[in-house]
C-alpha positions in Angstrom: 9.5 81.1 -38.5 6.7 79.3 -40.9 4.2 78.0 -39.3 1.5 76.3 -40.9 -2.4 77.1 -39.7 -4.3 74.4 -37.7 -7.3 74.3 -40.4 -4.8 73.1 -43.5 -3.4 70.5 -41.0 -6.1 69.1 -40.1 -7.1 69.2 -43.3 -3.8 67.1 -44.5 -4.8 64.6 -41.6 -8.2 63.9 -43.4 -7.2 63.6 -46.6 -4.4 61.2 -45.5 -7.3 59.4 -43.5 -9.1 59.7 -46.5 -6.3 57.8 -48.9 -6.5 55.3 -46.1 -10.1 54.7 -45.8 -10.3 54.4 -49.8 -7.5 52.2 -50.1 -9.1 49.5 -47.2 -12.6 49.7 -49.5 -11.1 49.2 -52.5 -8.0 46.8 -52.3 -8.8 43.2 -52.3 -5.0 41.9 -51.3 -5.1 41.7 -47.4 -1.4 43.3 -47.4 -2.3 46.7 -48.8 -5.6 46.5 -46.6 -2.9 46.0 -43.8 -1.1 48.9 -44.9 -4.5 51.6 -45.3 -5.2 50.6 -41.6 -1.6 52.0 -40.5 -2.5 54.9 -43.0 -5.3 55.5 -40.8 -3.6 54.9 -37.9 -0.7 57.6 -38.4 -3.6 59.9 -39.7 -5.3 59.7 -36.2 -2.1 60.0 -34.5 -1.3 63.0 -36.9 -4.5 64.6 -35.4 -2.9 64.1 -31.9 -0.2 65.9 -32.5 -1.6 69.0 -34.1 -4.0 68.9 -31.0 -0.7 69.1 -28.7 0.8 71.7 -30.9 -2.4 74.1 -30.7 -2.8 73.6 -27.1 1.2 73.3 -26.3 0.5 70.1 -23.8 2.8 67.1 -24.6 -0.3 64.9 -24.6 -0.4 64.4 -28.4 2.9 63.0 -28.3 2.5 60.3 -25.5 -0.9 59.1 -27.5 1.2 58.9 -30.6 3.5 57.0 -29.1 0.5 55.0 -27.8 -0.8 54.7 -31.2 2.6 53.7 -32.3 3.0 50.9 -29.8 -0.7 49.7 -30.9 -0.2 50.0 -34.7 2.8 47.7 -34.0 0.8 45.4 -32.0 -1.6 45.3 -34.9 1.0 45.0 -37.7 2.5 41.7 -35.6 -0.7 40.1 -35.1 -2.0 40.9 -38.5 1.5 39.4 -40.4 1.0 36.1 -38.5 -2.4 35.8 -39.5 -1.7 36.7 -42.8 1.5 33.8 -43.3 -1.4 31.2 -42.3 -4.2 32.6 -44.7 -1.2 32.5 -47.1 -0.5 28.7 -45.7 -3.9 27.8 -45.7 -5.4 29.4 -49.1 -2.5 29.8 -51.2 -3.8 33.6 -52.1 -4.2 36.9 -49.7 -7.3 37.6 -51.9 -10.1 38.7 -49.7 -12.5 37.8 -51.7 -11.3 34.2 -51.9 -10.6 34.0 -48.1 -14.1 35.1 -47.4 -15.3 32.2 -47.7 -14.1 30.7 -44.0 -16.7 27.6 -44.2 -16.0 24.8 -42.3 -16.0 21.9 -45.4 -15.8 19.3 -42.8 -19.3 18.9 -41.6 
């Protein structure tokens, strides 16, 4: 059986973290910063389970499935917040929707 050492997949988790972290500084459209946070997310959960693995406990899986449950939370909330910015601004531009000032005052 192959099995892969712990050091080159932890490694793989922080470059994956990595792709995530560069793609939320970077993008401007508020979907693909969406999608770097579940990047990140499945990088951290990545972690958990290579933890689990190297210390043969089934404790990385139930926080994956924790992070799972949380990243879908997140993806919910964050896709009806998005509709309205769309609704509101007409663009998912960040830099355009930065600018939450109230005009009415």
């Amino acid at each position: 059986m192959l099995t892969v050492p712990i050091e080159t997949m932890l490694i793989f988790a922080g470059l994956l973290f990595l792709i995530g972290l560069v793609g939320l500084l970077t993008r401007r459209n508020l979907i693909f910063m969406l999608m770097s946070i579940e990047i990140m997310f499945n990088s951290a959960g990545l972690v958990f389970i290579i933890a689990g693995r190297h210390w043969k406990q089934a404790d990385g899986q139930v926080m994956f499935i924790f992070i799972l449950a949380v990243a879908a939370v997140e993806v919910a909330i964050g896709l009806a917040l998005l509709l309205q910015v769309y609704h509101h601004y007409k663009t998912l531009d960040a830099d355009s929707v930065g600018k939450l000032k109230d005009n009415n005052q």
